[in-house]
DRENKOL-619726 format. One record per residue: chain; x, y, z of N, C-alpha, C in turn. Coordinates in Angstrom, 2 decimals. Layout:
BEGIN
 chain    n_c1    n_c2    n_c3   ca_c1   ca_c2   ca_c3    c_c1    c_c2    c_c3
     A       X       Y       Z       X       Y       Z       X       Y       Z
...
REM end
This chain:
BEGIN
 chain    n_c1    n_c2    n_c3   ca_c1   ca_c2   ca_c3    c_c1    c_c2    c_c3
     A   69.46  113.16   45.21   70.07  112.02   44.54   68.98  111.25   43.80
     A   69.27  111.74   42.79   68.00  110.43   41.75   68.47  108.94   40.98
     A   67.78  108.17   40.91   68.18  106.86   40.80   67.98  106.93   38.92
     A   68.41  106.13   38.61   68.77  106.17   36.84   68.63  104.63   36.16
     A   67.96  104.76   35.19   67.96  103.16   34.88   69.20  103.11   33.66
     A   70.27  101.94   33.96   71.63  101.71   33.59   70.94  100.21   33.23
     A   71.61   99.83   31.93   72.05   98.25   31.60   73.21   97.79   31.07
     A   74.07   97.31   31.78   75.04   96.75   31.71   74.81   95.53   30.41
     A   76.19   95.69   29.54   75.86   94.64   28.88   76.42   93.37   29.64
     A   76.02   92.19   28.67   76.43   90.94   29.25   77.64   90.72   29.27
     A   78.53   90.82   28.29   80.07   90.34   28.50   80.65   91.92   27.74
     A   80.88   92.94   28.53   81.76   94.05   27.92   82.54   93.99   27.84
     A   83.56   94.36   26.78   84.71   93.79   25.99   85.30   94.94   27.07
     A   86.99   94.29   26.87   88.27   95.12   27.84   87.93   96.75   27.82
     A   88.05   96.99   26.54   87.80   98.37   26.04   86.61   99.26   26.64
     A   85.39   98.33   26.68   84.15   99.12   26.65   84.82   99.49   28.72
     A   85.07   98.13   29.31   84.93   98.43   31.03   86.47   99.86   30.89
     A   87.19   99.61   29.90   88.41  101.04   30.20   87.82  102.04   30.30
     A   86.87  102.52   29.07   85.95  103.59   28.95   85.34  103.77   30.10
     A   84.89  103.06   30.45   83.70  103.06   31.88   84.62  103.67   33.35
     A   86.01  103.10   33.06   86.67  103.03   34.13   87.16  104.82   33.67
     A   87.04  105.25   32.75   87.66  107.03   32.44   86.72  107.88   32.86
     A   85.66  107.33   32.52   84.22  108.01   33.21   84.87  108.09   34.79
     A   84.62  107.24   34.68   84.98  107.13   36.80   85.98  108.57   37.29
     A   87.01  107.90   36.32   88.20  108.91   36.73   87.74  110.30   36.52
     A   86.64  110.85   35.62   86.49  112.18   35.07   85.33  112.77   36.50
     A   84.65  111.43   36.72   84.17  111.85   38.14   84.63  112.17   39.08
     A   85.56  111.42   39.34   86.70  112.02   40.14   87.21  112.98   40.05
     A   87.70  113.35   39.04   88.34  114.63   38.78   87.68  115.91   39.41
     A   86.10  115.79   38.88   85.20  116.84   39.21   85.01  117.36   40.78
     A   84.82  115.84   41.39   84.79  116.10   43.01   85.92  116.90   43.12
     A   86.95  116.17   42.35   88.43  117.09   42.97   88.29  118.63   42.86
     A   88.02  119.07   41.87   88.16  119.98   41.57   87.03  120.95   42.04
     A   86.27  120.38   42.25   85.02  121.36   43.24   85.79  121.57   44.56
     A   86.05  120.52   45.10   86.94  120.61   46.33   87.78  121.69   46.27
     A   88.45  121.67   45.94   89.67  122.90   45.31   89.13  123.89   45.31
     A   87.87  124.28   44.81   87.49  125.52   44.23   86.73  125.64   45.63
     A   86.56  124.53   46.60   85.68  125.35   47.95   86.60  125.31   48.70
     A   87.84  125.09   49.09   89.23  125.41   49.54   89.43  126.72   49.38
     A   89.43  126.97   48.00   89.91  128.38   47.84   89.19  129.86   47.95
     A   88.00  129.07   48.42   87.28  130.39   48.58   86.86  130.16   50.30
     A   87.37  129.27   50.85   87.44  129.45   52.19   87.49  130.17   52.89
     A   88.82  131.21   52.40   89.77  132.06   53.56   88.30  133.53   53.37
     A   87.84  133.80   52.09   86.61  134.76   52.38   85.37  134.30   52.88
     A   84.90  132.97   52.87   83.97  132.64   53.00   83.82  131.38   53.75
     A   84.44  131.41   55.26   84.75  130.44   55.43   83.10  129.76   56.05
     A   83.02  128.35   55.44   81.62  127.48   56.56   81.93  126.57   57.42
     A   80.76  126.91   57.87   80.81  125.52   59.37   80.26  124.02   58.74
     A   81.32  122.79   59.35   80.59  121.52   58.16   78.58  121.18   59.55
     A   78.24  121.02   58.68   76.90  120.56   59.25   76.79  119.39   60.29
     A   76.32  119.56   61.46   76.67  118.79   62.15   75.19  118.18   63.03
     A   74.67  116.99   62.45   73.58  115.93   62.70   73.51  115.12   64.28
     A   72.95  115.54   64.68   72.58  114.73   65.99   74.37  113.95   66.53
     A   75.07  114.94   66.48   76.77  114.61   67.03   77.78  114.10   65.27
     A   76.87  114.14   64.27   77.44  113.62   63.39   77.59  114.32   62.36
     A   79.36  114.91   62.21   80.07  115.65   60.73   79.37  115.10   59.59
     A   78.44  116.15   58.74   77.77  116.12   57.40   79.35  116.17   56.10
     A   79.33  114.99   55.91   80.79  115.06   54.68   79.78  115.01   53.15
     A   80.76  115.72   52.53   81.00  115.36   50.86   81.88  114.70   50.40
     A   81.43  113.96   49.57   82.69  112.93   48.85   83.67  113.22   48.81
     A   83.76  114.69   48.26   85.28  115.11   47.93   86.19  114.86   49.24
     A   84.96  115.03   50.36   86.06  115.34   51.93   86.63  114.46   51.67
     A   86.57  113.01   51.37   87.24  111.45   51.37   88.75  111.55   50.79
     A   88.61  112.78   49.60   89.53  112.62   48.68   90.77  113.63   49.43
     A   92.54  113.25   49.72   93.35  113.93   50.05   93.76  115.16   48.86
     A   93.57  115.84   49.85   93.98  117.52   48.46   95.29  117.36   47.85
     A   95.30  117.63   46.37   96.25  117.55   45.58   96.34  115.59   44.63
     A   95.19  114.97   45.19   95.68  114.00   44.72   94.85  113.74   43.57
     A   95.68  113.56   42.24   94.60  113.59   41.52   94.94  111.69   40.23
     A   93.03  111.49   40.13   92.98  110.35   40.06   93.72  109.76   38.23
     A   94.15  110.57   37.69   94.88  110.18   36.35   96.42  110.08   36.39
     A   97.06  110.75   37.41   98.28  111.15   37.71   99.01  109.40   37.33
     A   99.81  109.96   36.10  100.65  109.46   35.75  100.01  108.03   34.15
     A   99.09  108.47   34.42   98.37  107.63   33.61   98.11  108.14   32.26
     A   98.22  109.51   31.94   97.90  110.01   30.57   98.64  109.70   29.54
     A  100.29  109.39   29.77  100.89  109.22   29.16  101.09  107.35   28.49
     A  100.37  107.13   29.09  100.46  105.63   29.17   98.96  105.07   27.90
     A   98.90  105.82   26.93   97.68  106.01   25.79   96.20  105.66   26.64
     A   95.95  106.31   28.03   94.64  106.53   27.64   93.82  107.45   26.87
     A   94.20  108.29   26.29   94.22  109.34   25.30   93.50  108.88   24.11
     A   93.40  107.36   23.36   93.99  106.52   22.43   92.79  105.70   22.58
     A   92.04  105.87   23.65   91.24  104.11   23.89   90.09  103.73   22.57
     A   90.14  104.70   21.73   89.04  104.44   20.08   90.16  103.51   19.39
     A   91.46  103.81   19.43   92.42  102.96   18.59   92.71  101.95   19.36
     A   92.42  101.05   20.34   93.20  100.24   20.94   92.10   99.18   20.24
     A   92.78   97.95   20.23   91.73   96.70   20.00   91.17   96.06   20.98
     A   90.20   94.95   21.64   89.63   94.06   22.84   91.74   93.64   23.33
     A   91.25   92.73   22.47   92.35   91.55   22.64   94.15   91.93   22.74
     A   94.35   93.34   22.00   95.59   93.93   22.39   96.37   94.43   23.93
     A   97.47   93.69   24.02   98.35   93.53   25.14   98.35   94.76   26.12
     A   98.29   96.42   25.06   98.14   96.95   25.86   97.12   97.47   26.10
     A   95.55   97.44   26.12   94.57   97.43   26.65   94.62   96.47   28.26
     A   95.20   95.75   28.36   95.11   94.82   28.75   95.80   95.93   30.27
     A   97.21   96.25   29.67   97.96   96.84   30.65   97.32   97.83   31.42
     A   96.24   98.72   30.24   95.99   99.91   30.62   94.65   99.53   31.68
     A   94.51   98.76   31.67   93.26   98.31   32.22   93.92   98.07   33.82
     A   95.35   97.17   33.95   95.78   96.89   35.39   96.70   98.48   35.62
     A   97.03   98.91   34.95   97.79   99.84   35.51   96.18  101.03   36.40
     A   95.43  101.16   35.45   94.11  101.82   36.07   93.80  101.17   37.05
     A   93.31  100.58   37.63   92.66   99.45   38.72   93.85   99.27   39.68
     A   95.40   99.64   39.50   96.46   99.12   40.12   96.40  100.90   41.49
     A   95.93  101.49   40.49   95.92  103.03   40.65   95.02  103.59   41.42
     A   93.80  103.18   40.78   92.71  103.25   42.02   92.62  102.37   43.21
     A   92.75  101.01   43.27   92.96  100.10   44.36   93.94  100.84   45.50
     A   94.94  101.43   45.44   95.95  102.29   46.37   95.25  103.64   46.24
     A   94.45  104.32   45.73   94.18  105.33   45.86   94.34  105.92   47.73
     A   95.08  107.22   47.70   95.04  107.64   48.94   93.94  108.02   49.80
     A   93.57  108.10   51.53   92.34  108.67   51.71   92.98  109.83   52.93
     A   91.92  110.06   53.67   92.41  111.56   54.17   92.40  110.91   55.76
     A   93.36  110.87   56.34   93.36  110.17   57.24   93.51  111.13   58.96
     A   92.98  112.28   58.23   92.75  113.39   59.09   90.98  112.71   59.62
     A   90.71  112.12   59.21   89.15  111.60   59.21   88.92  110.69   60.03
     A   90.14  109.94   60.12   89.94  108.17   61.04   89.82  108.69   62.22
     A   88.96  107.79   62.87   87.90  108.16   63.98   86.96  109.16   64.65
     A   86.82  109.71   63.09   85.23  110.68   63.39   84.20  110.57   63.09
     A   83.03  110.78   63.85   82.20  110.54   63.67   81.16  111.38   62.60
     A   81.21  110.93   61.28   80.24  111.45   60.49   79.21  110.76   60.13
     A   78.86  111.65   58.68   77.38  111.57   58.19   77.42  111.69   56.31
     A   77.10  110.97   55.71   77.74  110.52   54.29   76.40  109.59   53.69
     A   76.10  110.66   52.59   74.99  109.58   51.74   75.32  108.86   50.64
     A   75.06  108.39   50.33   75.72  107.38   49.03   74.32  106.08   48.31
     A   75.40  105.64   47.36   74.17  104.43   46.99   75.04  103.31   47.81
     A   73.93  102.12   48.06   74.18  101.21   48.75   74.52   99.53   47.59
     A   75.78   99.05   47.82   76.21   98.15   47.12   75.73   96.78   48.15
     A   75.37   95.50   48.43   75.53   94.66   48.90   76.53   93.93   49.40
     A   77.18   93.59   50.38   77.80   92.43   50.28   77.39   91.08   51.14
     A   77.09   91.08   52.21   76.39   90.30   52.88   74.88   90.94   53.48
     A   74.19   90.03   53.69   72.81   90.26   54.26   71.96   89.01   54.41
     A   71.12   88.71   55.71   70.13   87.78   56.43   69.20   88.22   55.90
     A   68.00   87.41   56.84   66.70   87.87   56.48   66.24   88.75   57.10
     A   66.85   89.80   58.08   66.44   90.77   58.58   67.63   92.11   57.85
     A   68.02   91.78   57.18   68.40   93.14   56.51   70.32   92.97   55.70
     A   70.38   93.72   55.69   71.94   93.69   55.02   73.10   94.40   56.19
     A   73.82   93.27   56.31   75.19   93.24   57.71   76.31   94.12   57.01
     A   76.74   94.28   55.52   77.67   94.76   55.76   77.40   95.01   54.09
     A   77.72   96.40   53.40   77.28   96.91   52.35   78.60   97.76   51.52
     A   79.14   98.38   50.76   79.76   99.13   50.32   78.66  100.66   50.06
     A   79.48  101.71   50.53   78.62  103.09   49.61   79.37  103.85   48.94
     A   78.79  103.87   47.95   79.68  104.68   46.76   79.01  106.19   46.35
     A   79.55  106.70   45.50   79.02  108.53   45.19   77.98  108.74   44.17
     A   78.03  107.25   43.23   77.08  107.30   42.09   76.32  106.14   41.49
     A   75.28  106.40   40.97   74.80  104.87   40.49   75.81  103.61   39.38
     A   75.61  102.84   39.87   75.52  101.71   39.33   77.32  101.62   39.47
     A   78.04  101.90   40.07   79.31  102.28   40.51   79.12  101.16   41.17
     A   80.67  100.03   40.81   80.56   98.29   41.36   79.82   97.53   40.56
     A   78.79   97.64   40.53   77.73   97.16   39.75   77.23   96.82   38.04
     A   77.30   98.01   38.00   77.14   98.35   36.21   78.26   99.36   35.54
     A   78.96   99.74   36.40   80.41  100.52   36.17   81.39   99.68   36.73
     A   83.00   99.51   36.64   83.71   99.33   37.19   84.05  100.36   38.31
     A   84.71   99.45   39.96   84.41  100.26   41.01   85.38  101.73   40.74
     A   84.84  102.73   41.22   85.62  104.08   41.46   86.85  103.77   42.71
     A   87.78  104.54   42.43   89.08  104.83   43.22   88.64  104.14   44.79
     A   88.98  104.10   45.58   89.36  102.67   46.55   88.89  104.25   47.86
     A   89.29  105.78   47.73   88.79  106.77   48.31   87.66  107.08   48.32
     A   86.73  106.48   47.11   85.35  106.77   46.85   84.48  105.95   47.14
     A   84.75  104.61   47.85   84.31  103.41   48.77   84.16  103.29   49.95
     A   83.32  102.83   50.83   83.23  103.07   51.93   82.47  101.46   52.60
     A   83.46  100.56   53.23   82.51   99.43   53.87   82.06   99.65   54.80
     A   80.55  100.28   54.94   79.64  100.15   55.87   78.83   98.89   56.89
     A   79.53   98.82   57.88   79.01   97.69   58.79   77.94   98.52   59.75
     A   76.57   97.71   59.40   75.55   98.49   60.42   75.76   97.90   62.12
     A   75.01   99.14   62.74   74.34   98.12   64.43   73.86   97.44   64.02
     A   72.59   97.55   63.31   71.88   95.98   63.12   71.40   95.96   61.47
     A   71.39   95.03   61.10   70.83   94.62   60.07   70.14   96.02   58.79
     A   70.05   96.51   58.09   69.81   97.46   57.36   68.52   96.89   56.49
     A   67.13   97.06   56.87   66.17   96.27   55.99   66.11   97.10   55.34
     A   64.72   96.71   54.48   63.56   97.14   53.13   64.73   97.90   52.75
     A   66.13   97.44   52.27   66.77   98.12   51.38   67.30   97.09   49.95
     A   67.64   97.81   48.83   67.82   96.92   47.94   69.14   97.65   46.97
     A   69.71   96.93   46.13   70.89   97.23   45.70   70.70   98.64   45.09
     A   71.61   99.36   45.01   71.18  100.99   44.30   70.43  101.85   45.52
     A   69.86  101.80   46.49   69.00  102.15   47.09   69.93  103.70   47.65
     A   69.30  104.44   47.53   69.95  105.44   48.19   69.79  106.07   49.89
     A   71.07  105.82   50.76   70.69  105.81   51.97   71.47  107.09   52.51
     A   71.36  107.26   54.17   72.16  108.35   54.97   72.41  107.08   55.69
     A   74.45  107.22   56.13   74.89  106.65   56.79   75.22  106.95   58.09
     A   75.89  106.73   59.16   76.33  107.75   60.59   76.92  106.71   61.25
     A   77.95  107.10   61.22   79.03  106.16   62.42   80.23  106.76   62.05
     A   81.37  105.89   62.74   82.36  106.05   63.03   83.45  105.55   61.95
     A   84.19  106.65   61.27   84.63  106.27   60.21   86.17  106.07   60.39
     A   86.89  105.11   59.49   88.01  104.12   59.64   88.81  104.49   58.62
     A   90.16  105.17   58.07   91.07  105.01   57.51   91.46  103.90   56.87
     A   90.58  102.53   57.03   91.14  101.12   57.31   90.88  100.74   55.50
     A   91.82   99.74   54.91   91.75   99.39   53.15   90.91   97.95   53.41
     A   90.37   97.66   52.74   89.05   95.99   52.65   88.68   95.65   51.29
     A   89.07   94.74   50.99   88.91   93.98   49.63   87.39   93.41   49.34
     A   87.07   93.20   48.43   85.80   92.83   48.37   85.61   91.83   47.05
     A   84.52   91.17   46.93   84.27   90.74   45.63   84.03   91.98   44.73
     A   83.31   92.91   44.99   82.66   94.07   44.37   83.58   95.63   44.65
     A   84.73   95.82   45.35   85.93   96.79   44.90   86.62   96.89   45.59
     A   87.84   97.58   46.03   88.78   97.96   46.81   87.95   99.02   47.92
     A   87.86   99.48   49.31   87.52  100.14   49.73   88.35  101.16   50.50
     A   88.54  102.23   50.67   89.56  102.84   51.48   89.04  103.28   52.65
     A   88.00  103.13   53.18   87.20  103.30   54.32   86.50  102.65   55.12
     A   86.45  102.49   56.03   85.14  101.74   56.93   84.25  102.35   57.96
     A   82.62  101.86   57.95   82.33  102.98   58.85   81.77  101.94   59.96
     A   81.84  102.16   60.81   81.90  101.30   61.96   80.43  101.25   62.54
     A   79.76  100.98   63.32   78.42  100.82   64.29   77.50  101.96   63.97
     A   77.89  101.58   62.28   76.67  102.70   61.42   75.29  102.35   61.56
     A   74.58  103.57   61.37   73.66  103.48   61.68   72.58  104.30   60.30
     A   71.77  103.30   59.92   71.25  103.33   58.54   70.10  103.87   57.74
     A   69.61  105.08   56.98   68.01  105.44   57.07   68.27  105.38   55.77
     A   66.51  105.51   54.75   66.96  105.88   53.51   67.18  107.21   53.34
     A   67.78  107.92   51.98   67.99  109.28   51.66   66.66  110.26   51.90
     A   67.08  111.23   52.47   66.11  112.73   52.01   66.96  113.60   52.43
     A   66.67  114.45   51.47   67.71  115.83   51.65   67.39  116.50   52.78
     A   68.68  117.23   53.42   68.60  117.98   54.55   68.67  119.24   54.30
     A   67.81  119.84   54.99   67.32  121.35   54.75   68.64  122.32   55.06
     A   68.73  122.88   54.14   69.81  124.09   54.38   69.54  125.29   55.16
REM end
């Protein structure tokens, strides 16, 4: 996971955050569709998921329920179109809540609630002392919340540590481990469809295959 330097502009017009928000969705798509494609080659090749000191090694996609896919029903509704739409036109406006209405309910896989995994991500803020950060969002990609509008509400995860999470900083890329929650949590910074419970916090390094 490599970190990327992103600048958000100062006030991005409706249009520019829609765009941003199709990106998202096309990310999505991809997880989906990798997923799919390691589904289907299962039945010849089936693997064992990796399993860390008692703790299921997930991929994003695991988050995502099979078959659900993040445009559904939305194409027809001119995101197709977003070079012709104007800032200030009504339906930019729409296309913008009907997207966000879409991801906020996004489904999660609830075959998952109460297992104990293992999930790396970048680390979003939401509260934190002076001994570290209490309770964080992790997402699949940079600047996702931040300098993107948030991804699907499946691709969120509110991470509450045992204790405090130091020498970490926004973007920071970490390994998480606890006990993960089916549970939905609102935020200043996105919809979440997950929670991971009496996580426990390191920074990233890849694990040897």
């Amino acid at each position: 996971m490599n970190r990327a330097d992103r600048h958000p502009t100062r006030h991005p017009t409706r249009r520019r955050l829609l765009k941003q928000g199709l990106q998202g969705a096309a990310a999505a798509a991809t997880l989906i569709a990798s997923h799919a494609a390691a589904q289907a080659g299962a039945a010849s090749a089936p693997a064992k998921p990796r399993v860390v000191d008692g703790y299921t090694e997930l991929r994003w996609d695991d988050l995502v329920p099979k078959g659900w896919d993040p445009m559904k029903g939305l194409q027809d509704k001119g995101m197709n179109n977003i070079a012709m739409l104007n800032d200030g036109d009504p339906k930019t406006i729409e296309l913008m809540r009907r997207l966000r209405e879409a991801w906020d309910n996004a489904p999660t896989e609830t075959a998952l609630d109460g297992a104990k995994v293992r999930l790396p991500g970048y680390l979003v803020p939401l509260e934190e002392t002076a001994a570290g950060h209490t309770e964080f969002l992790l997402v699949p990609y940079f600047g996702a919340c931040i300098h993107t509008p948030p991804p699907p509400a499946n691709q969120i995860v509110l991470v509450v540590p045992t204790k405090p999470a130091g020498g970490l900083r926004s973007m920071d890329t970490v390994w998480v481990n606890g006990v993960l929650k089916a549970t939905r949590s609102n935020s200043p910074m996105g919809s979440s469809g997950y929670r991971l419970e009496s996580a426990l916090v390191e920074r990233y390094k890849a694990t040897p295959r």
